[in-house]
N, C-alpha and C positions, 0 to 999 in steps of 0.2 A: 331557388337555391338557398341552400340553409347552412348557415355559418355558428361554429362556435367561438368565443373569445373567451379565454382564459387570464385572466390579468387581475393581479390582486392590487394593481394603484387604480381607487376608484373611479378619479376623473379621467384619467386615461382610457380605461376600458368601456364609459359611458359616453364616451368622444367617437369611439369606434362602433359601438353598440348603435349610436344615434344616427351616425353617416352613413351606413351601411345599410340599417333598417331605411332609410329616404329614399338610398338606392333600390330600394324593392326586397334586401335580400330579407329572409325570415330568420333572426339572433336568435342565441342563447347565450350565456355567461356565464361565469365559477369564478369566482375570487381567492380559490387554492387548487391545488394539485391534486388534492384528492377528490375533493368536488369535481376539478376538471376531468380526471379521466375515467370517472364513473358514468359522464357523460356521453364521453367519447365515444366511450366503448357500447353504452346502452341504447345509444342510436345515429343514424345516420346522418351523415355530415358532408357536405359538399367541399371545403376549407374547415380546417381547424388554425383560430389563430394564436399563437403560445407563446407566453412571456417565459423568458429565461429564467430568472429569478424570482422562482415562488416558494411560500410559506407549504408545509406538507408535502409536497413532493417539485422538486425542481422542472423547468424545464425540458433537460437533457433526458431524464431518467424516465420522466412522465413518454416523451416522444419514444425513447427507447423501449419502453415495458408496451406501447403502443403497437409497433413495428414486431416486436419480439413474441412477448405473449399474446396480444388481443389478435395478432395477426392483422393490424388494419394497413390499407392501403391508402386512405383518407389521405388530401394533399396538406401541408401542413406549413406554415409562415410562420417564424419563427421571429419573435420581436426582443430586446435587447438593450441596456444601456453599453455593454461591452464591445468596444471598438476594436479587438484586437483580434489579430490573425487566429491565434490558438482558440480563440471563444468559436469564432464561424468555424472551423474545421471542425472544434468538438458538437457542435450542433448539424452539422453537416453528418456525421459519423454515425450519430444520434437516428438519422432518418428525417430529418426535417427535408423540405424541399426547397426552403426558399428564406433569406433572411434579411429583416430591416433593422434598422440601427436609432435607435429613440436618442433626440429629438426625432419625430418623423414627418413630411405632411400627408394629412389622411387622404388627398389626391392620390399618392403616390400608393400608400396601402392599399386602395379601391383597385389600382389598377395593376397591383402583383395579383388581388384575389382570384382579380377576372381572368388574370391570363391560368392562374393555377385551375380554375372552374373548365378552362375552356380545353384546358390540356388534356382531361378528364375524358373528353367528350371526343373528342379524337383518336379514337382509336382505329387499330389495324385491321382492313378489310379479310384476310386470313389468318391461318394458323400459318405459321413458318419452321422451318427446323434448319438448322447447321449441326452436322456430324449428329450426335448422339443428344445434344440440347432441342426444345421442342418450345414455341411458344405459343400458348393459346389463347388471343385477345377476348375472346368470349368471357370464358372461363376466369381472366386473367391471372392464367398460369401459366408455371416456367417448370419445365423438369429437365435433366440432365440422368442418363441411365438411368432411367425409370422414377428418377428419387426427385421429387418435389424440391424446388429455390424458394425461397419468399424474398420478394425484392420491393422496396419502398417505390412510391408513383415514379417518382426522376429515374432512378436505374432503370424502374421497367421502359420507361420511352427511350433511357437512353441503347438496352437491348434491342428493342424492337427496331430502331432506326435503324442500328449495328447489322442485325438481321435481315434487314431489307435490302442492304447494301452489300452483300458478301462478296459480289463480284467485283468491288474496287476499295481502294483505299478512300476514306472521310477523313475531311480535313478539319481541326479541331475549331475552327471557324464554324462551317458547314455545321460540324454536330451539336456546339453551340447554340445557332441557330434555330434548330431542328426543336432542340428541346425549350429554351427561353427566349424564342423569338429573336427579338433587337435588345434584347436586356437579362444579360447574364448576371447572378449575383456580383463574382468577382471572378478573378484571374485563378484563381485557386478553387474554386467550385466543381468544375469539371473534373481537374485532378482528382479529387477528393471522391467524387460520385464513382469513377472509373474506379479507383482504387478496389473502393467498395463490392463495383459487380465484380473488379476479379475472385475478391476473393469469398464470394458467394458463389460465381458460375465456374471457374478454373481449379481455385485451389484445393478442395477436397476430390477433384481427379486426377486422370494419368497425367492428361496432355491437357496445354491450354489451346484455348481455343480464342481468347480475345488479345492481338497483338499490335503492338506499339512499333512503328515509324519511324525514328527520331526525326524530330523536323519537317512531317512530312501527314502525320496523322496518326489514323488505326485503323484495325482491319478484325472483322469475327472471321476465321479461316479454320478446316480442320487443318490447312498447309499451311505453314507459316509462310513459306516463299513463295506460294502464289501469286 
């Protein structure tokens, strides 16, 4: 497994660099944003792990121009002094998958990487389709009439679960689950990610197709009252 760390505080990112190389995995490093994402993009990465606040290109912008232009699908941990609701939402928005909040302990890092590595690795035995949306784990492509989605790692598990399940409603536990195991970022995460695929898979068509519950979960249906 091959990990980047992106992080312009030097001991910081030689902490992570160190523990992770013990762990077996094989590092790389950038100590800015433009360093970082020339990396990114120029080769293959099993986790990418990114500081918020970077010298040359920030964080948010770096993960976004990532998701946006380079098209990557790469999982992505997002690391952080900001404790505050609106920073993980805007990082969440961004395309990141997953966020730690510094102080942090590197046990606790080691064991988001692995779950992000392993999420990877799981994927869905078919292609699936609902109404006119199509997914294709090989490929790991999404289209919708005909027209190509790009969706960051989290939405697409969180699609493909949705997809798997069309015949009942998921209960936001359950899809929790499904996606981060026993360890959801936060309360607001899910919302956040959903948000997201709607309005990647619904909102530039007729009809949606991914529908909320209140109270109760969601459901991917061409019927809403099915």
């Amino acid at each position: 497994m091959r990990i980047l760390v992106i992080e312009d505080h030097q001991d910081i990112a030689a902490s992570i660099y160190d523990y992770l190389e013990e762990l077996g995995y094989v590092m790389d490093a950038a100590g800015d944003g433009v360093t970082g994402l020339h990396l990114a993009v120029a080769n293959n990465y099993d986790v990418i792990i990114l500081d918020l606040g970077l010298p040359g290109i920030d964080g948010i912008d770096l993960c976004r121009r990532l998701r946006q232009d380079a098209k990557s699908t790469t999982p992505v941990l997002m690391l952080t002094a900001r404790d505050s609701l609106e920073s993980k939402l805007a990082g969440f928005d961004s395309g990141a998958d997953d966020y730690l909040v510094k102080p942090f302990a590197l046990q606790e890092l080691a064991a988001r990487v692995k779950v992000l590595t392993e999420r990877v690795t799981r994927a869905p035995a078919s292609r699936l389709q609902v109404g006119d949306l199509t997914l294709d784990a090989e490929a790991h492509e999404v289209r919708r009439a005909g027209q190509r989605i790009e969706l960051n790692p989290t939405a697409f598990r969180l699609l493909t679960y949705l997809m798997q399940n069309t015949h009942r409603l998921v209960k936001r536990d359950e899809l929790e689950n499904a996606v981060w195991n026993d360890d959801p970022p936060d309360s607001d995460a899910l919302r956040t990610h959903l948000s997201n695929l709607r309005q990647a898979v619904d909102k530039p068509f007729a009809h949606p197709l991914l529908h909320t519950v209140r109270g109760f979960g969601y459901r991917l249906t061409e019927h809403a009252d099915d």
